[in-house]
C-alpha positions as CSV (number, residue, x, y, z in Angstrom):
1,X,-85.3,-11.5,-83.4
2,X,-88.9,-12.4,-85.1
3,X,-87.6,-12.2,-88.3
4,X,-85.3,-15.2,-89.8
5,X,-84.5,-17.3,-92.9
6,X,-83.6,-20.8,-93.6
7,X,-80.6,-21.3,-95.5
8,X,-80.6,-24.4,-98.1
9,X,-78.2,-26.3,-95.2
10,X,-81.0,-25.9,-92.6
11,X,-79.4,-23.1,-90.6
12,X,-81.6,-20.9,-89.2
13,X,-79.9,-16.9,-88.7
14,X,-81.7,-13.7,-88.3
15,X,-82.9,-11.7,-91.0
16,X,-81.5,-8.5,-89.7
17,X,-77.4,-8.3,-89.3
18,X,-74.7,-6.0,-89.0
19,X,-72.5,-4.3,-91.4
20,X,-69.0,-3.8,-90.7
21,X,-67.4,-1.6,-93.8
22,X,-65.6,1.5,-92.8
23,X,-66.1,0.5,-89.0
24,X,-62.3,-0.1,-87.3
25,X,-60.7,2.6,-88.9
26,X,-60.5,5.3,-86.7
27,X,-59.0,5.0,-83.5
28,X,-61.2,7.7,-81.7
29,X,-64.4,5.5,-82.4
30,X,-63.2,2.5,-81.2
31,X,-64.6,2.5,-78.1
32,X,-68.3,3.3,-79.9
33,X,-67.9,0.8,-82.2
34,X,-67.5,-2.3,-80.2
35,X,-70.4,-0.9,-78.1
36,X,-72.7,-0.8,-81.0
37,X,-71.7,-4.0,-82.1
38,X,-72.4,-5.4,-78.8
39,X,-75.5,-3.6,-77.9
40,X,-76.8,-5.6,-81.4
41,X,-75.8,-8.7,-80.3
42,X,-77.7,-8.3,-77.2
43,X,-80.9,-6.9,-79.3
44,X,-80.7,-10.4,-81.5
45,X,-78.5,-8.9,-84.3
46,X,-76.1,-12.2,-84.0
47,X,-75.1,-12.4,-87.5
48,X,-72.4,-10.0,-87.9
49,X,-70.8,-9.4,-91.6
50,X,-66.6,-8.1,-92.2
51,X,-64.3,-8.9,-94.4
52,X,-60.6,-9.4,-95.1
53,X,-60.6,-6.2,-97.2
54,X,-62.3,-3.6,-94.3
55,X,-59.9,-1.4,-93.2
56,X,-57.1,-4.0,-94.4
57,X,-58.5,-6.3,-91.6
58,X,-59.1,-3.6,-89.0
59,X,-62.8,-4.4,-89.0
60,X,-62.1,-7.8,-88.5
61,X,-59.8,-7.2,-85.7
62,X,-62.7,-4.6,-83.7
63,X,-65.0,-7.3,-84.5
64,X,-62.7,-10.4,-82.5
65,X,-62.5,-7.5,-79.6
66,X,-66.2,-6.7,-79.6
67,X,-67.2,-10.8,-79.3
68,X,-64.2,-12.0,-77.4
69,X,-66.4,-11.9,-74.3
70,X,-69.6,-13.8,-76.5
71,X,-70.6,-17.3,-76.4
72,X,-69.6,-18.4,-79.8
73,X,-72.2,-20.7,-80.6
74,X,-74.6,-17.4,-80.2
75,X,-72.8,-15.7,-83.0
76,X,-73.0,-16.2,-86.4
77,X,-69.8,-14.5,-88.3
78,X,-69.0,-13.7,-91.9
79,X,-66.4,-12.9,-93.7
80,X,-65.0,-12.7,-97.2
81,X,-61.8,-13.6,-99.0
82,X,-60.3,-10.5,-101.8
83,X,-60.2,-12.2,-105.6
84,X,-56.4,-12.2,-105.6
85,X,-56.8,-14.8,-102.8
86,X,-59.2,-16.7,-104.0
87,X,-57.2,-19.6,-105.3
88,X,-54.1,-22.8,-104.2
89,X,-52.7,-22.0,-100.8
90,X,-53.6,-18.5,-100.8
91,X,-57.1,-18.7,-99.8
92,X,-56.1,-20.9,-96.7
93,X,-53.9,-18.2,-95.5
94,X,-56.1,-15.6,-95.7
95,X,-59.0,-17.3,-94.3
96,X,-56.9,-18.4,-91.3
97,X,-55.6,-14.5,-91.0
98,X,-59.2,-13.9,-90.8
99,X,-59.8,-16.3,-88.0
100,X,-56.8,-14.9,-86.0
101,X,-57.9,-11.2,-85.6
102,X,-61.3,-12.7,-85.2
103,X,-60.0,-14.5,-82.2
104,X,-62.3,-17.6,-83.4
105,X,-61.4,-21.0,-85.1
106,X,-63.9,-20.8,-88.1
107,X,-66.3,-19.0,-89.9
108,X,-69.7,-20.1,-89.9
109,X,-69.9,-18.3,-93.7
110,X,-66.8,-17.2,-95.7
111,X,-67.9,-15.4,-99.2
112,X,-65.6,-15.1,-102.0
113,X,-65.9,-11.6,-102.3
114,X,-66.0,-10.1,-106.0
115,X,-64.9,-12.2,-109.0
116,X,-61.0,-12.4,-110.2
117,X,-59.1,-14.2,-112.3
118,X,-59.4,-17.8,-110.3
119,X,-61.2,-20.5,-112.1
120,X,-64.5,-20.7,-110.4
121,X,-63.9,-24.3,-109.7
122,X,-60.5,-23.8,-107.9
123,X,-62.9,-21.2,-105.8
124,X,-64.8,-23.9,-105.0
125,X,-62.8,-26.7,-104.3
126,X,-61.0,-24.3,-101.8
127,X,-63.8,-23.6,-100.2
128,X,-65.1,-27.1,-100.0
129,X,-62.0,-28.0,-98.6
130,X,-62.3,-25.1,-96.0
131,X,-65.2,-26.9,-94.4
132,X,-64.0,-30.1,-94.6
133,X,-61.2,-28.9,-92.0
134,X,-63.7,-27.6,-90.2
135,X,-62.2,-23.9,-90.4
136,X,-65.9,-22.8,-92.0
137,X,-69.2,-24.4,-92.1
138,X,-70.7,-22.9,-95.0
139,X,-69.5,-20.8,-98.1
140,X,-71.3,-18.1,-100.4
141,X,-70.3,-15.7,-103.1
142,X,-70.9,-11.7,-103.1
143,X,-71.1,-9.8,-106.0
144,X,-72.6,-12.2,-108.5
145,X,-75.1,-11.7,-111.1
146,X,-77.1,-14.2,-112.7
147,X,-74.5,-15.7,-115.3
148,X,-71.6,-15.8,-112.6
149,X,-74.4,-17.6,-110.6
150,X,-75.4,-19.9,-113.7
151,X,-71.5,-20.6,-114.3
152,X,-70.8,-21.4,-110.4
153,X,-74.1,-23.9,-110.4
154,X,-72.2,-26.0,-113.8
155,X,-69.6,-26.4,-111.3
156,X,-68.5,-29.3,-108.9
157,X,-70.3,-28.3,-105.4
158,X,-71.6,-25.3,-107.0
159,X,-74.7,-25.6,-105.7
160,X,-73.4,-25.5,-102.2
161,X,-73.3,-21.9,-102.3
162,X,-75.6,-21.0,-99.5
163,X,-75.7,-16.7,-99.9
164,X,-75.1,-14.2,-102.5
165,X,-74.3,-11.1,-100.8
166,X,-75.1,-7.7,-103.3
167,X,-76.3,-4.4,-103.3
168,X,-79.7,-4.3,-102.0
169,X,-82.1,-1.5,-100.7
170,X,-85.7,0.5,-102.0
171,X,-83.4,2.7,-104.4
172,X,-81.7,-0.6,-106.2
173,X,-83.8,-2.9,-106.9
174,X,-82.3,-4.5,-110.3
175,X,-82.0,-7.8,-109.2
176,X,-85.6,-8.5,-108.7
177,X,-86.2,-9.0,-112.5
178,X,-84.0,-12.1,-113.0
179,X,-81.4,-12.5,-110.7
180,X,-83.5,-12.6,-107.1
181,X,-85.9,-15.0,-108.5
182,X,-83.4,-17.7,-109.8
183,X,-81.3,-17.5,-106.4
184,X,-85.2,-18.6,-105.1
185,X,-85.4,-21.2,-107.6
186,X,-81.8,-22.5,-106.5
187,X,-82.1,-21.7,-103.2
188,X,-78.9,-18.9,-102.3
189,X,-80.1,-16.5,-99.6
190,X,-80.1,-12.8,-100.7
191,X,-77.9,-10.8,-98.3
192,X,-78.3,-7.4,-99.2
193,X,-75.2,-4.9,-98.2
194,X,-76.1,-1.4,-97.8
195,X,-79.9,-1.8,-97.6
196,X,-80.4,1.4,-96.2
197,X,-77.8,3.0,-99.1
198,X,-74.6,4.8,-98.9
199,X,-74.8,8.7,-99.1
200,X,-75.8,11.0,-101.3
201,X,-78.6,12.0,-102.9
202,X,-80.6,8.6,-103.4
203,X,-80.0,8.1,-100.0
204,X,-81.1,11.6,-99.0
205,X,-84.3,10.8,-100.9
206,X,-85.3,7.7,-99.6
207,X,-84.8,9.5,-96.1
208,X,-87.3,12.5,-97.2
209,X,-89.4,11.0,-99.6
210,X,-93.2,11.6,-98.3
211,X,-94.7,8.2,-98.2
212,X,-91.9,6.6,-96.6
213,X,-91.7,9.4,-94.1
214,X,-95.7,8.6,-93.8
215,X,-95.1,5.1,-93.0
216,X,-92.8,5.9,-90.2
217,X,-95.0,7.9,-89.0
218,X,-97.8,5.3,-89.0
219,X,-95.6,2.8,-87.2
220,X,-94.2,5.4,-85.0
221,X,-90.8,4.6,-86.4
222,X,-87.8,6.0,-87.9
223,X,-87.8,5.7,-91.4
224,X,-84.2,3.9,-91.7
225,X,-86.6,1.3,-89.4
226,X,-89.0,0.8,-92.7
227,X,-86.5,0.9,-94.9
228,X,-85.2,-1.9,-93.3
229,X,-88.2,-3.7,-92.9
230,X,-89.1,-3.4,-96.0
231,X,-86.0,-5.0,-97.1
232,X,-86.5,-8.1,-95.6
233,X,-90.2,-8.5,-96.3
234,X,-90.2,-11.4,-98.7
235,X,-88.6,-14.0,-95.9
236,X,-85.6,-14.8,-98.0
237,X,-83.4,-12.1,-97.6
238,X,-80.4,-11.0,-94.9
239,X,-80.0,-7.2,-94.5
240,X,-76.8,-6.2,-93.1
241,X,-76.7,-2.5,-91.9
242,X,-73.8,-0.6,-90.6
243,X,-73.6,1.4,-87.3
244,X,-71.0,2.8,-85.6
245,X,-73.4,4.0,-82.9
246,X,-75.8,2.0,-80.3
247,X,-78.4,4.0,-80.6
248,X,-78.5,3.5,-84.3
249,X,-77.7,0.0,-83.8
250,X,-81.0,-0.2,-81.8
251,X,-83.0,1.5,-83.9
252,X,-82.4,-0.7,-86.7
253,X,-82.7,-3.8,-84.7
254,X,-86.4,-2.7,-83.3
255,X,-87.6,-2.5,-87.4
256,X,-87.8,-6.2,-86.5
257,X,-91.1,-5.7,-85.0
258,X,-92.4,-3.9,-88.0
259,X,-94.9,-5.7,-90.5
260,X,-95.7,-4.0,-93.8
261,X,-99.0,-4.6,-94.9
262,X,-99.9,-5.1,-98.6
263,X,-101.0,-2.0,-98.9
264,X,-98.0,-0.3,-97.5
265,X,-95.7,-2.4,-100.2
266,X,-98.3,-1.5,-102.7
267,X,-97.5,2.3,-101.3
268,X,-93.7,1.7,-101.8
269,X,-93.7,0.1,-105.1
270,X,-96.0,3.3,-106.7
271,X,-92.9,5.3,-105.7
272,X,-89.8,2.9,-105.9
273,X,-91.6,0.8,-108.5
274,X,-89.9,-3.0,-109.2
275,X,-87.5,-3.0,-112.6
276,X,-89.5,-4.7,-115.7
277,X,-86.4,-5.4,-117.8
278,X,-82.9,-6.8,-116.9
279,X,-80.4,-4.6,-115.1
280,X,-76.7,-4.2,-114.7
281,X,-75.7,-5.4,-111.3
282,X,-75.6,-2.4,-109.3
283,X,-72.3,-2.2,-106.7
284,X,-71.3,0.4,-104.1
């Protein structure tokens, strides 16, 4: 994988990952799934995203199958912790349910995954105790905006927060006004979930809009392929896709190899131009 980021701890992982939402829940596609997941390991996509709440821990659970056979050290796994667990003992127990249908003994990321009613400083210490045990070697947030991100800094260890996962892809592009460029500033990694979006008809136009469809054709690529390489342009951002199939698995990995010029972001920006004022944060 060409394409990686630095996170604020030194840890180098690639900038293109794998989504697992809605994968594990149907018995049928099992099979399929693990392949997918494996066939992206194999193409460089190492950093592989799930969470507690997927499939009530199904994901988690086709994900511990699909690496059981993996080097761990080659892998780097994420997963996230539900609000109502964020907090005291509970956040232990969840994170260690976690690890068993993993079939690993730590995360190297666990993101608390939406805010609840936990102080953010309980949050916190939890998870700074977390990796002092050694059960996960980092810790991030999902589903921030810029004042949750302002009121984790003011806290004790706040600014060990290494990711903030959100919605992220050419149709959303709120966060760009204020909250992308103080998670620079502060150094938190963008992760973007759904960059190449979830259904419907924003999807559907991004997939047929004529200068997109242009560029794929100029880099004889699919066009889910410059979405995705679009996404990760700036160097500072994780994108996190979804497949349940290798082939689509693959195609997304190979928009590695794709390089948008400024002219081609100049392209994309007349049609999916940047926001000039501040935005709701935008959730799927």
């Amino acid at each position: 994988m060409k394409h990686k980021i630095t996170l604020a701890n030194g840890t180098r992982i690639p900038a293109l990952g794998q989504g697992t939402w809605h994968i594990g829940d149907n018995e049928k596609t099992r099979t399929h799934e693990i392949e997918s997941i494996q066939a992206g390991i194999a193409s460089g996509m190492t950093l592989i995203d799930t969470a507690e709440m997927y499939g009530n821990g199904r994901a988690e659970q086709l994900v511990g199958e699909a690496i059981n056979a993996i080097n761990r050290k080659d892998l780097y796994i994420v997963s996230k912790v539900l609000p109502q667990n964020a907090g005291g003992q509970k956040l232990e127990r969840s994170l260690d349910g976690s690890l068993n249908r993993l079939k690993t003994d730590y995360l190297d990321l666990y993101l608390y995954h939406w805010r609840g009613s936990y102080p953010l400083q309980e949050t916190v210490d939890r998870m700074e105790e977390m990796v002092q045990k050694g059960k996960i070697r980092a810790w991030g947030v999902s589903n921030f905006d810029i004042d949750d991100m302002e009121e984790l800094l003011s806290c004790r260890n706040g600014n060990h927060c290494m990711v903030n996962q959100v919605l992220y892809h050419l149709g959303s592009r709120g966060i760009e006004f204020s909250l992308l460029p103080w998670m620079i500033k502060h150094q938190v990694a963008l992760m973007a979930y759904c960059p190449l979006a979830q259904g419907g008809d924003l999807r559907k136009g991004l997939f047929t809009n004529p200068v997109i469809v242009k560029l794929a054709q100029k880099y004889k690529a699919d066009v889910s392929q410059i979405l995705l390489a679009w996404s990760i342009r700036n160097g500072k951002t994780v994108a996190i896709p979804k497949s349940a199939r290798k082939e689509r698995t693959l195609l997304n990995a190979a928009a590695d190899s794709i390089h948008l010029t400024d002219e081609d972001l100049q392209l994309i920006d007349s049609e999916y131009p940047a926001p000039t004022k501040k935005m709701h944060l935008d959730v799927q």
